[in-house]
C-alpha positions, 0 to 999 in steps of 0.5 A: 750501783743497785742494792744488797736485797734479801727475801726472807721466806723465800720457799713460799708462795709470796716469797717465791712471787717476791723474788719474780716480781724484782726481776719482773720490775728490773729492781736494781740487785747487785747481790740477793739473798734467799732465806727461810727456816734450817729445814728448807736450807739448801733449797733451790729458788729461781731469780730470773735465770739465777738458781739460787740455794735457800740459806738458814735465817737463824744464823743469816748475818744482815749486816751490809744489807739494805732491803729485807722483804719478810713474808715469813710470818709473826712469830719469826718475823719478831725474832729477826726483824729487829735483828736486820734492823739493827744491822742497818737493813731496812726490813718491809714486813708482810706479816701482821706484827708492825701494821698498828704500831704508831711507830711504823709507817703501813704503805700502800705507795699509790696512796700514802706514798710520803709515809716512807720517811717514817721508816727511819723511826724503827728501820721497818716498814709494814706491808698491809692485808692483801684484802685492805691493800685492793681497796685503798687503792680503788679508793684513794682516787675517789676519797679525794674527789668526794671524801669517802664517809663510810665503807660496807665491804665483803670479801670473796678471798682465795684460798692462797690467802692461807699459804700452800695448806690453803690451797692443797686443802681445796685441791685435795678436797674437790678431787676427794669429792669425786673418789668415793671414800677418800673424802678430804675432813677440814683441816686448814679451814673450819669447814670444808671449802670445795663448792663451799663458802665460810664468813670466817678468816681468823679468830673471832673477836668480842664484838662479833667481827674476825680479826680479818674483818678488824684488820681492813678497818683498822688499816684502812683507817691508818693507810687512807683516811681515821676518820672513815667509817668501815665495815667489813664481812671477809668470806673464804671462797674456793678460789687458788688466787684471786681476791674479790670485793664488794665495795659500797662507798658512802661519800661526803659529796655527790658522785656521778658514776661516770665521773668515778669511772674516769677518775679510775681509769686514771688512777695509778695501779688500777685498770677499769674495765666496766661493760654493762654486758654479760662477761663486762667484768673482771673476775679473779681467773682473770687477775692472776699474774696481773699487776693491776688492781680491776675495779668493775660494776661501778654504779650510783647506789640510790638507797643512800646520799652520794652513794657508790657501788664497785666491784673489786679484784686483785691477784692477792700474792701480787698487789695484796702482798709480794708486789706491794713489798717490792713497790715500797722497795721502789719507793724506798729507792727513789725517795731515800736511798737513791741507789740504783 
């Protein structure tokens, strides 16, 4: 007996992996259903070998449900979220909306596993950023090895991290850069992204930081560790898929790099592939359709006691937002509903 799934938001790009990621992972589905807005209603997405027809969310019934994975954003996910939970669905959310509620667990399953019991507190679980969710699993090993102090991290974040506007934007840009007078202006991002970098990702906030540069500190703190110490600068970069980090770690106890490498290489969701060679590194072409977390470039930092540098890269629809969702699911599975 397997479960009662939905995918809200299912015509975009994380719903759409959502749906390739259970069939990929043979998640145990009797019955799916695919949702989005009224205007994508009648829609085809594909399940498996499956075609299935997009249904209106705003009058979906959740009752008789068990799993409703969101990737639909804030605002919608305020309407209906609490609607499926109070239908008895249990609702893991991709948006920002529930991350910092006390209420709600915000899981990453290689590292706080056991938060899933709280799920029963609201019927909603949280899916964290797609920049903090790479890292805490890089982490988590090494914090309970050494204990982490304090984290200095930037990003390199593609442009899927913005949806299909995102990455229409850099493609329609680059081609314009090579067709005098069809010149693409900003729009999705605050300055052009072909052969350029911007250190912004959201808003800014009154202390200087964006509010993407707040999230990983406040998440992080949440998922691994509050009394860790994080520091971030999160870049938008002109890659399609692919989130990049460069992660320094500051650890109560020495270290060795070697040790670090073997801890990871030994680590749930990660694969460690580090040669001191040129091309010794992942990069994010490389991660692309990879379950896996890559970490490279692990090496002692010498300007600081007990410190780490490592390298970082991760398929951001995957692990940094569709496969994490459908990990939970698993969890969710296996330790409280133990249907399939």
């Amino acid at each position: 007996m397997g479960y009662k799934v939905v995918v809200a938001g299912a015509t975009g790009n994380v719903g759409r992996e959502m749906l390739n990621i259970l069939e990929e992972r043979m998640f145990p589905v009797d019955e799916i259903a695919a949702l989005a807005s009224r205007r994508s209603q009648g829609t085809e997405v594909s399940f498996g070998d499956k075609t299935i027809k997009v249904k209106d969310i705003e009058q979906f019934d959740f009752t008789g449900w068990d799993i409703a994975l969101f990737a639909i954003g804030s605002d919608a996910t305020k309407v209906h979220a609490p609607r499926a939970a109070q239908a008895g669905c249990v609702v893991i959310d991709n948006s920002s909306l529930y991350r910092y509620d006390p209420q709600i667990p915000l899981i990453v399953p290689e590292v706080n596993p056991d938060a899933i019991h709280d799920y029963k507190n609201k019927m909603i679980i949280a899916n964290p950023n797609c920049s903090t969710a790479q890292m805490v699993v890089a982490l988590k090993p090494l914090h309970d090895r050494a204990r982490i102090k304090r984290v200095v991290v930037s990003t390199y974040q593609s442009v899927s991290g913005a949806g299909k506007e995102g990455m229409d934007e850099l493609w329609d840009q680059t081609k314009g850069m090579y067709v005098p007078g069809q010149e693409v202006a900003a729009k999705k991002f605050q300055k052009q992204i072909a052969f350029n970098v911007i250190p912004q990702i959201d808003v800014f906030l009154d202390s200087g930081d964006t509010k993407e540069e707040w999230k990983m500190t406040a998440e992080t703190k949440k998922i691994l560790d509050p009394s860790i110490k994080v520091t971030a600068t999160c870049v938008r970069v002109p890659v399609f898929v692919g989130h990049s980090e460069s992660i320094n770690v500051e650890f109560e106890d020495f270290l060795d790099e070697d040790e670090a490498r073997d801890i990871l290489r030994e680590a749930p969701g990660i694969l460690v592939v580090d040669k001191r060679e040129p091309g010794g590194y992942t990069t994010p072409v490389e991660c692309v359709g990879d379950f896996a977390t890559f970490v490279s470039r692990i090496r002692q930092d010498v300007t600081v006691e007990n410190g780490l540098n490592l390298w970082c890269v991760s398929d951001n629809l995957r692990k940094g937002a569709a496969l994490n969702a459908v990990q939970i699911a698993e969890l969710l599975g296996n330790r409280v509903l133990k249907k399939g």
